[in-house]
N, C-alpha and C positions, 0 to 999 in steps of 0.2 A: 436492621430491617432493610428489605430491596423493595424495588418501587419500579415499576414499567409504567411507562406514558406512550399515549399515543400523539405524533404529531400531522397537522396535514396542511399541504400547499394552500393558500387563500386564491392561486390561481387555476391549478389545475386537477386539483384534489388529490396529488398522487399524497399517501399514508407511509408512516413508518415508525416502525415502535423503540423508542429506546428505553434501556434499562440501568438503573441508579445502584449504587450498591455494589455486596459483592455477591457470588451467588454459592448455592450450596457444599460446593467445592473449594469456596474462598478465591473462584476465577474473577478476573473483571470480565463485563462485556463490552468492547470500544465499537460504537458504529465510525463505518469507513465508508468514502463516499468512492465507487466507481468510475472511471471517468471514460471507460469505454460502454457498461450497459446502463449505466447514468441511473444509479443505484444508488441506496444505502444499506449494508448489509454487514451484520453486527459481527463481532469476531473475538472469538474468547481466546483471554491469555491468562496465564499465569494459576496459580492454584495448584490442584493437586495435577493438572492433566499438564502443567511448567516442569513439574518434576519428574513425569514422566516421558516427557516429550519436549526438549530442551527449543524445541522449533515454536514453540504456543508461547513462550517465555517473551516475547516482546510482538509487533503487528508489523515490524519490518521484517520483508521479503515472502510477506503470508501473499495467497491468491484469491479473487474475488468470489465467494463461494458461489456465485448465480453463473458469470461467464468464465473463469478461470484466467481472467487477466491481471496481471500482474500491477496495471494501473490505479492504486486505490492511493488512499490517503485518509487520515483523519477527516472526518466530516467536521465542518463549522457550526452543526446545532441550528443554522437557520434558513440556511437558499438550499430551494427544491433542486436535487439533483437532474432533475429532465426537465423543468422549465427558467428556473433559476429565482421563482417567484421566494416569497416570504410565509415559511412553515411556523401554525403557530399550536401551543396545541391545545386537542380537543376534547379535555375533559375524562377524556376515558382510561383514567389510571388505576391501578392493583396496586395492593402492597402484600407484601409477603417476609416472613420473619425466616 
């Protein structure tokens, strides 16, 4: 079973959905945080589209999918990436088999 939650900053509302699980394809989805559009923007590896694209296979040397910068990183799960506040979340979660 996969599972998206929604999270949101307590200070400045910015939203961002993360996703548990694996998904249809047996990809993971990693959110990375930005440090140039001060983002969090999720990024599939592995699965079927790892074997077809040996580049999906891991989230190093991937690029920001919003500004195309190369400055991302694994996200920490809790400080807003545009204000740095404390992301907590809001109840609004799916699950999907």
């Amino acid at each position: 079973m996969s599972r998206k939650k929604t999270l949101r900053c307590l200070l400045c509302g910015y939203e961002v959905e993360l996703y548990e699980g694996r998904g249809l394809f047996q990809q993971q989805i990693i959110p990375m945080e930005c440090c140039d559009c001060h983002t969090v923007q999720n990024i599939v590896v592995g699965g079927i589209i790892g074997e077809v694209a040996p580049s999906f296979n891991s989230e190093t040397g991937r690029l920001c999918p919003q500004c195309s910068s190369m400055n991302i990183r694994r996200w920490n799960l809790h400080s807003c990436p545009k204000c740095g506040g404390e992301m907590t979340p809001t109840g609004k979660d799916e699950f999907w088999t």
